[in-house]
C-alpha positions in Angstrom: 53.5 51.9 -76.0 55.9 51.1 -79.0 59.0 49.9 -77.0 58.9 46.4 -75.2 62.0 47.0 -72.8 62.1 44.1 -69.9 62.6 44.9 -67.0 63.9 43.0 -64.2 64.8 46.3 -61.8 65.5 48.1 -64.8 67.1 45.8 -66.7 66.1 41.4 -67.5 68.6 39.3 -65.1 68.6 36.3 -64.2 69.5 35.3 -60.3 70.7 32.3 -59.4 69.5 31.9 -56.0 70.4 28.5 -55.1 74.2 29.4 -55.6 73.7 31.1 -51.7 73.3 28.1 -50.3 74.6 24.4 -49.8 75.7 23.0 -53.2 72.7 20.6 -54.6 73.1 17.1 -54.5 75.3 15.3 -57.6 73.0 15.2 -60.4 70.6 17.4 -59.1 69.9 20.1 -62.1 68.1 23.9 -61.4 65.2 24.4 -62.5 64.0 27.6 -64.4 61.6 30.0 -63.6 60.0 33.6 -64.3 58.1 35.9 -62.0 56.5 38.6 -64.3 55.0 42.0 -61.9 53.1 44.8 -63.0 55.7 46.5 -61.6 59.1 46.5 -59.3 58.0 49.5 -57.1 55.1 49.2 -55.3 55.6 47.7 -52.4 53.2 44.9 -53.1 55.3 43.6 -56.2 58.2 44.1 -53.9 57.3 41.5 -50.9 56.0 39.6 -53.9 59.3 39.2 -55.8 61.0 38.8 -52.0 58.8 35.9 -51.4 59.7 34.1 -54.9 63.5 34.6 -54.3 63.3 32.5 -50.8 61.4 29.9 -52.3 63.1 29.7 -55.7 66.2 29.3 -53.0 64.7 26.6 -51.0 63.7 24.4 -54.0 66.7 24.7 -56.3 64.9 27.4 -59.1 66.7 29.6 -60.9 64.6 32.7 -61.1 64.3 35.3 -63.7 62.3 38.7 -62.6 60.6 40.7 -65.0 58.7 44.1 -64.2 56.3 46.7 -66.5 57.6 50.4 -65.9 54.2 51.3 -64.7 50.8 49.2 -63.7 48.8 48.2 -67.6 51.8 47.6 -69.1 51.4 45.0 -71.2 54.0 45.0 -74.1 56.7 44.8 -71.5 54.5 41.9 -70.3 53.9 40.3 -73.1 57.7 40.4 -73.7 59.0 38.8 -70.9 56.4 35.7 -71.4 58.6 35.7 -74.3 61.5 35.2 -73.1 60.8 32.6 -70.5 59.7 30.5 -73.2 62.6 31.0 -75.0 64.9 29.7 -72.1 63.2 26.8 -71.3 61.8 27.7 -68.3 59.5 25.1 -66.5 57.2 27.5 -65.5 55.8 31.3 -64.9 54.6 33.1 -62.3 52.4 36.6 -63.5 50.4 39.0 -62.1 48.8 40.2 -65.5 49.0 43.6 -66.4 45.8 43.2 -68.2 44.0 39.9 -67.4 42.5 39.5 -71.0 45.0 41.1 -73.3 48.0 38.6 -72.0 46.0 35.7 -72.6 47.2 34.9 -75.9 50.8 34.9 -74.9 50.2 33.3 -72.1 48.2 30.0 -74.0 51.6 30.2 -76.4 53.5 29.4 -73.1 51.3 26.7 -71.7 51.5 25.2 -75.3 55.4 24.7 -75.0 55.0 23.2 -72.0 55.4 25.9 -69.2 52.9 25.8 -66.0 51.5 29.5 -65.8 50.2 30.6 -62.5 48.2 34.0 -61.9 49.1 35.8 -59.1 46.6 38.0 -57.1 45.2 39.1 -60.6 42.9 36.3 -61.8 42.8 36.2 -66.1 39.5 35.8 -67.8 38.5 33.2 -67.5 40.3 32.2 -65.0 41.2 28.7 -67.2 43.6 31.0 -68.9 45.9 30.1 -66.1 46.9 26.5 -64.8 46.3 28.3 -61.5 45.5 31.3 -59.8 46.9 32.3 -56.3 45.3 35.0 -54.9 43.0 37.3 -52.7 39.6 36.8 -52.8 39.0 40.8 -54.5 35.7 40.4 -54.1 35.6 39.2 -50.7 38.1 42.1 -49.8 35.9 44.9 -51.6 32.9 43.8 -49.6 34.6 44.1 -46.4 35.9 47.7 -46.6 32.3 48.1 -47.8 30.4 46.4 -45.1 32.8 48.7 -42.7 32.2 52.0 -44.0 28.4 51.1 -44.0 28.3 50.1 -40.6 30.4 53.4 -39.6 28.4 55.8 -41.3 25.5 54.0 -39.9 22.2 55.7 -40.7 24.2 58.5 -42.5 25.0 55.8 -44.9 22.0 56.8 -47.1 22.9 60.0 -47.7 26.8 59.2 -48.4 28.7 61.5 -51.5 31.3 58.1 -52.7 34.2 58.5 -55.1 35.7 55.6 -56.1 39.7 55.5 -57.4 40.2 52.1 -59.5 43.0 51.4 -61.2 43.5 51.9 -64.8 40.6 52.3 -68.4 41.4 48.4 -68.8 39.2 47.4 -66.2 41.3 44.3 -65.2 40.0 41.4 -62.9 41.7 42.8 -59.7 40.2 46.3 -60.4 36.5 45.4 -60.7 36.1 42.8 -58.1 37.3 45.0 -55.9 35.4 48.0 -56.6 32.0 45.7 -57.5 33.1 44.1 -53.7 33.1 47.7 -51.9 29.4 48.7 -53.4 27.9 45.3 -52.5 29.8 45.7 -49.0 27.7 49.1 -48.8 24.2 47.8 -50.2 24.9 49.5 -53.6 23.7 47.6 -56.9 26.7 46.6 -58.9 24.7 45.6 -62.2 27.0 44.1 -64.4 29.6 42.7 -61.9 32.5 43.3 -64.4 31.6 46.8 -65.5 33.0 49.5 -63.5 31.0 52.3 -63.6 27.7 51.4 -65.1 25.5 51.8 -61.6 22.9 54.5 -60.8 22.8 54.9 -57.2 23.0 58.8 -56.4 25.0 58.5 -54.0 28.2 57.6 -56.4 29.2 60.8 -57.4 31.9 59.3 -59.6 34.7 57.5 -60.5 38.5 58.1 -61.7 41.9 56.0 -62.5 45.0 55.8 -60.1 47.0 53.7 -62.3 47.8 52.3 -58.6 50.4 54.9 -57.5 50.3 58.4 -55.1 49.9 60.8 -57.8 47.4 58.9 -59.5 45.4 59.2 -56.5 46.2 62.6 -55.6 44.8 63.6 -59.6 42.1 61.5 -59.3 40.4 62.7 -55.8 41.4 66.2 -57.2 39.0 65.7 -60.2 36.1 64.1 -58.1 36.4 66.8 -55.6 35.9 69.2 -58.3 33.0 67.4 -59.4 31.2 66.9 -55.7 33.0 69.0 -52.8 30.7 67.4 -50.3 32.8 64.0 -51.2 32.4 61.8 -47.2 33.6 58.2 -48.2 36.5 56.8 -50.8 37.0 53.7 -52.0 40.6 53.1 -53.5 42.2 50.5 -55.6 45.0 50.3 -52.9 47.4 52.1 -50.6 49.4 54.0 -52.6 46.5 55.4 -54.0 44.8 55.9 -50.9 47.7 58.3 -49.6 47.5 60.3 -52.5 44.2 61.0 -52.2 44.3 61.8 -48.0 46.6 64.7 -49.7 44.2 65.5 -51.8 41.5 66.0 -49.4 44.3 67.7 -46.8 44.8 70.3 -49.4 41.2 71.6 -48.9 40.9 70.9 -45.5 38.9 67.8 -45.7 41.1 64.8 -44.2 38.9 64.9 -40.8 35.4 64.9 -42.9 36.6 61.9 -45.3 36.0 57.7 -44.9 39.0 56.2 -47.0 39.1 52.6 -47.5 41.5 50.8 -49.3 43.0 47.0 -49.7 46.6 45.9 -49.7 47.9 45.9 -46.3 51.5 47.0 -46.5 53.2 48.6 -43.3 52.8 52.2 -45.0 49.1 51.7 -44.9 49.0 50.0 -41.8 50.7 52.9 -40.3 47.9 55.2 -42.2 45.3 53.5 -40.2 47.1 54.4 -36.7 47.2 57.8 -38.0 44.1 58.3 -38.9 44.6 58.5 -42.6 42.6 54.9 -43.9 40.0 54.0 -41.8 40.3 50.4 -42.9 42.2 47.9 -45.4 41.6 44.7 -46.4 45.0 43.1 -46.2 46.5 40.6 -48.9 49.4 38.1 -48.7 51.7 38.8 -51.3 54.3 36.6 -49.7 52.5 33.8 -49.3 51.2 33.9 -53.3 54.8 34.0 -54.7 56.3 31.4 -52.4 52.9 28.8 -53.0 53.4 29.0 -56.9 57.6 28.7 -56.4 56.5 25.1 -55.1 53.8 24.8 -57.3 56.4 25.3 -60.4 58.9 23.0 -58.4 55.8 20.0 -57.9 55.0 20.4 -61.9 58.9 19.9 -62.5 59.2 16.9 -60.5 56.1 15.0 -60.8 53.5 16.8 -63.6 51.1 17.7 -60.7 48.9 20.7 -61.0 47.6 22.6 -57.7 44.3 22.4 -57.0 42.3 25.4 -56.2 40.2 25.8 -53.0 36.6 24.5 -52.1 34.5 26.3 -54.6 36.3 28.4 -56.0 38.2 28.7 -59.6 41.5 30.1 -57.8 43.2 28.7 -54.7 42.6 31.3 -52.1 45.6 33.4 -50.0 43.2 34.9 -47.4 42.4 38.4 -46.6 42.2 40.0 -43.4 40.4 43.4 -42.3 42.8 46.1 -40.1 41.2 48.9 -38.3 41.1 51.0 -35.2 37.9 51.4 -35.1 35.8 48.2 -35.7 32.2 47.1 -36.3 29.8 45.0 -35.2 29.5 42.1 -37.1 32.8 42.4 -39.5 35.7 40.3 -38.2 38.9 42.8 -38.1 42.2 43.4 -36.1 43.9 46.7 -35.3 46.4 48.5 -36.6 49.1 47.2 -34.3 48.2 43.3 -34.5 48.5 44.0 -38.3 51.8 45.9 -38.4 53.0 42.6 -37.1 51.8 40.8 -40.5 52.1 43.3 -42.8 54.6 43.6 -45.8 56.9 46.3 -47.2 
């Protein structure tokens, strides 16, 4: 890419939020802040962005939003980073685009002063980051995993799997999840940050969605081609996992196919009431904007870091299994309980 064009739905802007509501007390000064997305229009990013605006309101922040045109862009990225450090910002919150090549920029930021927080995308390492607020990917992977295993039950052995992961960059998000859904389904992962270098035959391949519906739609096309007899997909997320149900559809397969997915927006929930996902592993988008918002508004005021959660290097947002048709042994709700927490 040889433009870096920021966008902030289309064009860098920054909202005042707090101007909505009751003046702030004599002397009180905003406080500045960036949320960077990988993009403004999946509905993820959306919730995401809506989450930073009410919190940015409730704690005085002045919030500039920045967005890539499409998921791995990273000059756009790299770009806004940029600019937040040029206002003066106090801090930024990013879901990296690509969790190593923005780590540079990134350390530039942290080095005049700003508190960077990752959100749902983890950099590597991880230390990149003050702080991370996020999913646990793995944990997600292995539960859409452990609940096409158990479906399929002894058919499981014999299953044809096409995987659909995100982009060639092979970000944090995209191989935890993916190395999450084998281990979920008793495949060995190998290198449990290399998409792509198992042997189990019953992988007959994976492609890239770059996230979106016609990235899924091309990419169940081209594993189709490769292995008709295709039973069970794994997909980066929703969007991806409609495009490839109209894939399959196209060939008469939607009735013959497991897809499992992770994101949990009300478009996929409804996909699981119709039959179209079997099962998602649903994030919190929400909840990760509007804990770094107070995390930035904490560092302004007193210095304070967050702290992650027990064990972990990230402090973790949760995840929750929806399905119709549940297992034994894997924790899940249904379709309905989960159009009441779902997002988008």
């Amino acid at each position: 890419m040889n433009t870096r064009i920021l966008a902030v739905s289309a064009v860098a802007v920054t909202i005042a939020v707090a101007a909505s509501l009751a003046p702030a007390p004599a002397g009180a000064q905003e406080i500045g802040a960036c949320l960077i997305t990988k993009t403004d229009t999946n509905p993820f990013f959306v919730k995401m962005k809506e989450g930073a605006l009410e919190g940015a309101a409730q704690n005085n922040i002045s919030l500039q939003t920045f967005a890539g045109k499409i998921d791995g862009d990273v000059e756009t990225q790299v770009a806004a980073v940029e600019t937040c450090i040029a206002s003066g910002a106090k801090g930024i919150l990013i879901t990296p685009s690509d969790s190593r090549a923005l780590a540079p920029v990134v350390t530039q930021a942290r080095d005049a002063g700003l508190l960077v927080i990752a959100l749902d995308t983890p950099f590597e390492p991880a230390d990149v980051a003050d702080a991370t607020f996020a999913t646990d990917n793995f944990q997600a992977g292995v539960l859409i995993g452990e609940w096409a295993r158990k479906t399929l039950g002894a058919d499981a052995a014999s299953a044809k799997i096409a995987l659909l992961d995100l982009n060639a960059s092979e970000v944090s998000v995209d191989y935890l999840r993916d190395q999450g859904f084998l281990t979920g389904f008793g495949i060995d992962i190998k290198n449990p940050t290399d998409i792509g270098d198992e042997d189990d035959p019953r992988i007959v391949g994976n492609d890239v969605t770059n996230g979106n519906e016609e990235g899924g739609r091309t990419a169940m096309e081209n594993l189709l081609q490769r292995d008709p007899g295709v039973n069970v997909v794994y997909t980066i997320n929703e969007p991806a996992a409609a495009g490839a149900y109209e894939a399959l559809k196209a060939v008469g397969k939607e009735n013959d196919v497991l897809i499992v997915s992770v994101d949990g927006g009300c478009p996929g929930v409804r996909n699981i009431s119709e039959g179209i996902i079997g099962a998602t592993s649903m994030q919190f988008p929400l909840l990760m904007a509007s804990k770094g918002i107070e995390a930035i508004k904490t560092w302004a005021d007193s210095g304070q870091k967050p702290a992650n959660s027990p064990d972990l290097d990230f402090f973790n947002t949760g995840v929750q299994l929806i399905t119709d048709a549940p297992v034994s042994g894997t924790a899940s709700i249904t379709a309905d309980e989960g159009l009441a927490l779902c997002w988008g």
